[in-house]
Structures are given as structure tokens and as C-alpha cells.
N, C-alpha and C positions, 0 to 999 in steps of 0.2 A: 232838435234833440241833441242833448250834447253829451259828451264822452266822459267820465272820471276814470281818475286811477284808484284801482282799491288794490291792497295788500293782502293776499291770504298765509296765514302759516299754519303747518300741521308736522305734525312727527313722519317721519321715514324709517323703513330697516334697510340699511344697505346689507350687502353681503359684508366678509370680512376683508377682501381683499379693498372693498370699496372705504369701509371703516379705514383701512388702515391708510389707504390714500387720501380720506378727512383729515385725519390726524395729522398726518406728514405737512400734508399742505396750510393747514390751521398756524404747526409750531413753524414755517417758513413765514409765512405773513409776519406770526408777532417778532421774529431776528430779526424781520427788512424795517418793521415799524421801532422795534429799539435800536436797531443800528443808527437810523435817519435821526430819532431824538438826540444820542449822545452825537451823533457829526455835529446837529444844530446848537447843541447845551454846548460843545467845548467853541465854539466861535463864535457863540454869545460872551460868551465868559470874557472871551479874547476882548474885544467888543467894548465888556463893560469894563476894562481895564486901561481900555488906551490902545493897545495892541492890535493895531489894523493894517492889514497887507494888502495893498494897492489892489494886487494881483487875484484876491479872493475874499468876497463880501462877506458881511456877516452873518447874512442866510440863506440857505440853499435851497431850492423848491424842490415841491416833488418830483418835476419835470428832472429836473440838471441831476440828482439823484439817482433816476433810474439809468438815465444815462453811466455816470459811476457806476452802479451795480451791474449793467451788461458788459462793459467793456472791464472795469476791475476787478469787482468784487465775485463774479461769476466764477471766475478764475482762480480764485482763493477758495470758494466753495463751491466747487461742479454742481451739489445736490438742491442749489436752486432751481435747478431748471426741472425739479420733478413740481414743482406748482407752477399754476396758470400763471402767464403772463397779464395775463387782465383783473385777478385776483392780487397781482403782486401789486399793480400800477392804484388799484385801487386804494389798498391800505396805507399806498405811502400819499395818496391825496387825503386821506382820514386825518394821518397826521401831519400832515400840511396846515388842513383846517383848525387842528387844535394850538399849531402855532398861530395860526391866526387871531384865534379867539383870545387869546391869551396877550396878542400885540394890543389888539382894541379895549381890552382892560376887564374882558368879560369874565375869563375864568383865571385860574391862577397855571403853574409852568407844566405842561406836558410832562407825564411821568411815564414810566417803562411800565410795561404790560407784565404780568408776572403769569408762570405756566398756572398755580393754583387758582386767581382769580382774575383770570381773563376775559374777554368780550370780543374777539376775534372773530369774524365773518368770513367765509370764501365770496368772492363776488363773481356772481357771471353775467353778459350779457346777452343777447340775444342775436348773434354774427351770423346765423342764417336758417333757413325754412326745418330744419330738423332738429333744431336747439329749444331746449323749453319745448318738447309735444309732450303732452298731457291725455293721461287717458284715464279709466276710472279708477286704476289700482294701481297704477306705476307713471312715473316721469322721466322724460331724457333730460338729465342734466348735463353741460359741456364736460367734457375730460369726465365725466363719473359715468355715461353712459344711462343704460336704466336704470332706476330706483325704486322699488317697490316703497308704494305707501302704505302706511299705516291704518289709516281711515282712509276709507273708500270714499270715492266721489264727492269730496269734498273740493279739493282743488277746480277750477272752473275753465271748462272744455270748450271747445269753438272760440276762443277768443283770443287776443293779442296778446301775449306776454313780452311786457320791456324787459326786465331781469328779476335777476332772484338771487336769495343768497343760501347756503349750507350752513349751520350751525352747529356747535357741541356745547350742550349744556348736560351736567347731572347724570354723563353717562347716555345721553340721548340725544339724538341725532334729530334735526331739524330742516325744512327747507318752506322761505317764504319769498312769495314771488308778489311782483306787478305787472296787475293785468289792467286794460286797459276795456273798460264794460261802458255798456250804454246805461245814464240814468235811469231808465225803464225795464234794468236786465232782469232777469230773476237773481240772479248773482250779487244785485246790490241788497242786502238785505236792512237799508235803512228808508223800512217803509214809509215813515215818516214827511217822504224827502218833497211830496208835494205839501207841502205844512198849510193846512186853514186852524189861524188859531178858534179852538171851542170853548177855552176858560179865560178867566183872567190873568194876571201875572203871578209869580209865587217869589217867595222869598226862602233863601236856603240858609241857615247856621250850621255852621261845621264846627263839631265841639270830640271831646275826646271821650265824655259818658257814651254816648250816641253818635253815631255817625253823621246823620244828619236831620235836623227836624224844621218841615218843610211848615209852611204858613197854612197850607190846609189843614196841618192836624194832624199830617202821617208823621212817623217817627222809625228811623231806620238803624237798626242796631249796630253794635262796635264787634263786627266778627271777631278779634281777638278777646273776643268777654265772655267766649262759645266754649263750650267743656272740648270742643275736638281741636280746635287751635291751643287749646292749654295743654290739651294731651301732648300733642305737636312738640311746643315748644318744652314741654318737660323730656322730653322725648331727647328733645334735641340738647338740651344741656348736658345730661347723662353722656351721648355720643360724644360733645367734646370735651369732657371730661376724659373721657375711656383714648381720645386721640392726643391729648395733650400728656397723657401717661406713658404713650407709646413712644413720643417724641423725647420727652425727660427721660427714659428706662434705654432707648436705643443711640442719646448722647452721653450717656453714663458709661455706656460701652465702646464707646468710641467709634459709631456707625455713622455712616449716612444719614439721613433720615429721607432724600429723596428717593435711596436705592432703594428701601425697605417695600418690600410686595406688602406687608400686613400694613403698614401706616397708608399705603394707598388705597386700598377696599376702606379700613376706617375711615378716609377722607372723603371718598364718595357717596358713604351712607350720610355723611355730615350736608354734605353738598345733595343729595335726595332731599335730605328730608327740610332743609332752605327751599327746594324747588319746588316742594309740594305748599311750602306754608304762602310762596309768593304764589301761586296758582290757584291757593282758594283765597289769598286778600284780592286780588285782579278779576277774580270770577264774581266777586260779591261787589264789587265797587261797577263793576259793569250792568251788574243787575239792577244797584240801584239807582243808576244812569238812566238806564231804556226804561224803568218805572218813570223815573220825574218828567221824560221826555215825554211818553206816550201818552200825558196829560192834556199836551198840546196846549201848551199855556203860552201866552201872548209875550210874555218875558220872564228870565228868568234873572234874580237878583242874587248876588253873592257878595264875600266879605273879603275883600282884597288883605289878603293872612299874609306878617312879615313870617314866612317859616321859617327863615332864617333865624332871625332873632327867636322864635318860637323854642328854638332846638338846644339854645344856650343853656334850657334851663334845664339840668341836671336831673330832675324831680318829673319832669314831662316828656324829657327826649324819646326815651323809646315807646312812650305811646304813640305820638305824636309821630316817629318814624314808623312803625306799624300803621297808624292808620292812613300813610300814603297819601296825604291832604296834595299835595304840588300833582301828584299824576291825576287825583280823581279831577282838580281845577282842569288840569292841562286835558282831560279826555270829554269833558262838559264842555269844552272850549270850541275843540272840534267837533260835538256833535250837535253843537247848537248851529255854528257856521255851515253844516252842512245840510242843517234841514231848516234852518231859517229862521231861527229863535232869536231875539232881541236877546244880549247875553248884558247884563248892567252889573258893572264892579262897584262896589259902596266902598269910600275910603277909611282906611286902617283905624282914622281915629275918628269914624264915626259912634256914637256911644249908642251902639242899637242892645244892647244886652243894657243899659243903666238907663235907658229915656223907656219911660212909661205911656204902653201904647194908644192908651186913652186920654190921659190928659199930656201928653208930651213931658213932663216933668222928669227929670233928669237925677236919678239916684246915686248919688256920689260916694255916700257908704256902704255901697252894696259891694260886696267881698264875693270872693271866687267860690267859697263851698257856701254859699247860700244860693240854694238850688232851687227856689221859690221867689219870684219878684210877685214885694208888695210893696205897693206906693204909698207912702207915705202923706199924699194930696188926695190923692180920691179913693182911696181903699182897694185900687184895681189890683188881682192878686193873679199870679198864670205863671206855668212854667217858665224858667228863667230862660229856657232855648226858644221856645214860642214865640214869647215876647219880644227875642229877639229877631225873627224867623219873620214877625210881621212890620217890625220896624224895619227892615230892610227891604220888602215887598214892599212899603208905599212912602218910602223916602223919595226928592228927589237931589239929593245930591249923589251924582254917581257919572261914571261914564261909560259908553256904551263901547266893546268890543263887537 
């Protein structure tokens, strides 16, 4: 019997003395992670100029950094030392790795974290037997002490927690931890996880009418096509309209606009109601994850999608960022790997939407709003997603993840 790691996250209320040591500690994280990017961005710079001192290389790890911030920088601001030491060491490995990713040619140059739209984690680990206990209705977190949860008996009791992190989003407070459970726990709730396939293989088309339309026949809607996501996001224009007013009317005056107490309630309602719309696109794409899964089908087949290239196009981007195509891949990815699903990519330029699934004949003038494939060789006529839905189910060019 062997051991996984699962991740659980749920809302917390701290009290306010605790809120206010989230905060503090949150905006110390993102100063040590902007600090370390502009040390590394001016001695690249240096770097790419020619300008190189024997004495001092061109990049600094997060290791030789923290060292700097205890011995110097501590000293220029005392009020580091009100966050964890193991929260600090943490985020400047974050952005370590983002230098990193960035040498390997993967992403483009580390940018500075902004207080409006931030992604800042506290991190803790697990230093000894009373850190991380877990009960039904509160959690000892390090340096926060206890925390009442939010949801009861969600979080998973008796068992090993490696760490965990605090978050702030939307005005709400966060805490997700790794626990370390037995494949048989009750706490793994991916029942699936002994897999005997009972159907055959399926094939999936991800399209921007429909979410997805599956080679059996099912068809899964475009949540953003739903009268309560329009509500949402009409909802939501209106708000930054009403915060972009506030911003132009209190620079007109010659204000601040970070001082401004009204501009920040407006900016939170703006950032709610983002929170709410990415909480029912994540809640719907999960559902119809553990539907395709629960099928227990012997593989499942997809369409290796440039999104990238997909996003260039002016006319489709924000659908197509709406319906969250790379996280719903990247979550079928993982749960195929973890209950044992044959997971097969069909390549970008396979033409399963224009080859005709009866006689293979290949439709070369079939156009994007012709939402009906008829074939011109044998009469075969079926929805355009289908058609494609089954050409990818029994193709065999593909490779397996």
C-alpha cells in the first residue's frame, strides 16, 4: 500500500489581530521577492553590457541573498523580522526558479509582483509535533497559532502534514496544506483510483460553442453561454467602469489614488466578483472532468491545441481565455495519471474536424461557421464537433502521456 500526497484547500477566519499579521507578512514576502529581482535585473543588465566585476557574478541565488538580507538589509528595515523566517527563504527560492525558468528559455524575464495583483503565498513547514494539528473546526498554523475554519471537517485529521501555505485572495483568507494519506484513505476521494477499464476508448473535441463533445454522444456546455456568468460579467463591467471613474475624478484632484479608502472597497468588489466568476469556471470544468472519468474508459483521446497561437486571434481570445482550455488539459492530465487512464495527444495538424468519419475523405473547404460536416463522397452528414470527437477516438497517430 503506498502513500500519496494530496493537497486540500479551504477558507479560514482568522481573528483580526491574525488578519493583520497575514497582511504584514504577505506585503514582506512580495519587498524580499522585488528586491532580489531588481538585484538580479541590474547585474544582468551589467552582464549584457560587458561590465563584469571579477569580484561579483552575474547572479545571485537565493541562498547568497538571504544571507544579504540578514546581515544588511535587516538593518535598513528592522520590520522584516515580523515574518517567518521560513516564509521569507521560501519566496526568494520562488524567484530563484523563475530566474531559472527564464535562463532555460522557458518563460520570458521575472517581473515585480504588484500589491493590486499579486500571487504571494506565506509558506510553513512542518518543524515539530504541534505545527499543522488539525482538528474539526480550527488549525495550528506556525507563527498564527490557531485558526478557525471556515468549513468544518474538511481538512483531514490523523494524518501527516508536510506544509501548507496562507493566502489572500478577494478579501479572503486561505489555507492549503499537504498531507500525506494512504491510497485506500477515505480522504482520497479519487475513487477511481483502482481503474478496470468497462468501456472502450473516447475521443474529446474542445471547441468554444461547447465545452466539449465527447465521441459517445454527450455534449458539455460553454458555462460562460449561462445567463448567471453574463449576469457576472455584466455585473462586472459596470464595477470597472464605476473604479476607473474614481481613479480619473481623484487624479483630476490631485490625489493619490492608492491613499483613497473609496477606490479600495471599489477595487475589492471588482476583485470579488473575478473571484466568483473563476470559482464557477473551475467548479464546472471539474465536473466535467470526474463525468468523462467516471466512464472508466480504456483511453482517453485529445487534441494537442496551439493556445498560444489560438489567443493571437483578436475575434476568439477572450472566449477561448474564458473557457480555460490549458488548466482543463493540464487537470485531465493529472487525473488520468492518477487513476490510470491511457491519456493519447493527437497532433495539432491532424485534420479530425475536416476527414470524414466514414469514408476518411478529407474536407478541405469546410469553413469554420459551417457547423454541420457533410461529405461530399458518401453523403455522411453529423455534427462538426462529433465528427471530430470520433476521429480522434480511433485515430492512430498520437502519442501517449
Amino acid at each position: 500500500m503506498r502513500n500519496l500526497l494530496k493537497a486540500f484547500k479551504t477558507e479560514i477566519q482568522p481573528t483580526r489581530s491574525q488578519k493583520e499579521k497575514i497582511i504584514q507578512s504577505i506585503g514582506i514576502c512580495r519587498f524580499l521577492y522585488n528586491a532580489y529581482i531588481a538585484y538580479n535585473r541590474k547585474l544582468y543588465h551589467l552582464y549584457q553590457r560587458g561590465i563584469r566585476n571579477e569580484h561579483q557574478n552575474h547572479f545571485v541565488s537565493a541562498y547568497d541573498f538571504d544571507k544579504y538580507v540578514n546581515h544588511k538589509l535587516k538593518k535598513k528595515f528592522p520590520w522584516l523580522n515580523q515574518c517567518g523566517a521560513k516564509a521569507r527563504k521560501k519566496i526568494l527560492m520562488n524567484a530563484e526558479s523563475a530566474f531559472n525558468r527564464f535562463f532555460a528559455g522557458k518563460t520570458s524575464f521575472p517581473r515585480f509582483k504588484k500589491k493590486a495583483r499579486q500571487d504571494v503565498k506565506l509558506y510553513f513547514p512542518r518543524n515539530n509535533s504541534g505545527a499543522w494539528k488539525i482538528w474539526r473546526h480550527k488549525v495550528m498554523i506556525p507563527t498564527l497559532k490557531q485558526v478557525r475554519l471556515k468549513e468544518f471537517g474538511y481538512l483531514p485529521r490523523g494524518v501527516h502534514i508536510k506544509n501548507g501555505y496562507v493566502s489572500h485572495e478577494a478579501g479572503r483568507f486561505y489555507v492549503s496544506v499537504t498531507a500525506e494519506i494512504q491510497e485506500t484513505s477515505a480522504y482520497n476521494n479519487d475513487a477511481e483510483n483502482s481503474h478496470h477499464s468497462e468501456t472502450e476508448g473516447i475521443g474529446i473535441d474542445l471547441g468554444i460553442k461547447k465545452l466539449a463533445f465527447v465521441s459517445t454522444g454527450a455534449m458539455f456546455q460553454n458555462i460562460n453561454k449561462t445567463s448567471k456568468v453574463k449576469r457576472l460579467e455584466k455585473r462586472l463591467r459596470r464595477e470597472q467602469r464605476r473604479l476607473s471613474r474614481k481613479y480619473e475624478c481623484n487624479t483630476k484632484k490631485g490625489g493619490n489614488p492608492a491613499a483613497s479608502a473609496n477606490i479600495e472597497k471599489k477595487r475589492l468588489s471588482v476583485q470579488k466578483l473575478y473571484q466568483r466568476l473563476k470559482n464557477i469556471r473551475m467548479n464546472h470544468e471539474n465536473q466535467v472532468i470526474h463525468v468523462l472519468v467516471k466512464q472508466k474508459p480504456r483511453f482517453i483521446a485529445i487534441e494537442d491545441l496551439n493556445i498560444k497561437g489560438l489567443m493571437k486571434n483578436r475575434h476568439l481570445a477572450k472566449s477561448i481565455r474564458d473557457e480555460r482550455f490549458y488548466t482543463f488539459v493540464l487537470k485531465l492530465k493529472r487525473k488520468a495519471k492518477i487513476i490510470g487512464i491511457e491519456l493519447r495527444v493527437v497532433n495539432r495538424y491532424f485534420p479530425s474536424s475536416k476527414r470524414c468519419h466514414a469514408c476518411g475523405y478529407i474536407h478541405r473547404e469546410l469553413k469554420l461557421r459551417d457547423r454541420i460536416y457533410r461529405c461530399p463522397v458518401c453523403g455522411y452528414t453529423a455534427d462538426r464537433d462529433f465528427n471530430a470527437a470520433l476521429n480522434l477516438r480511433d485515430t492512430t497517430e498520437y502519442k501517449i502521456i
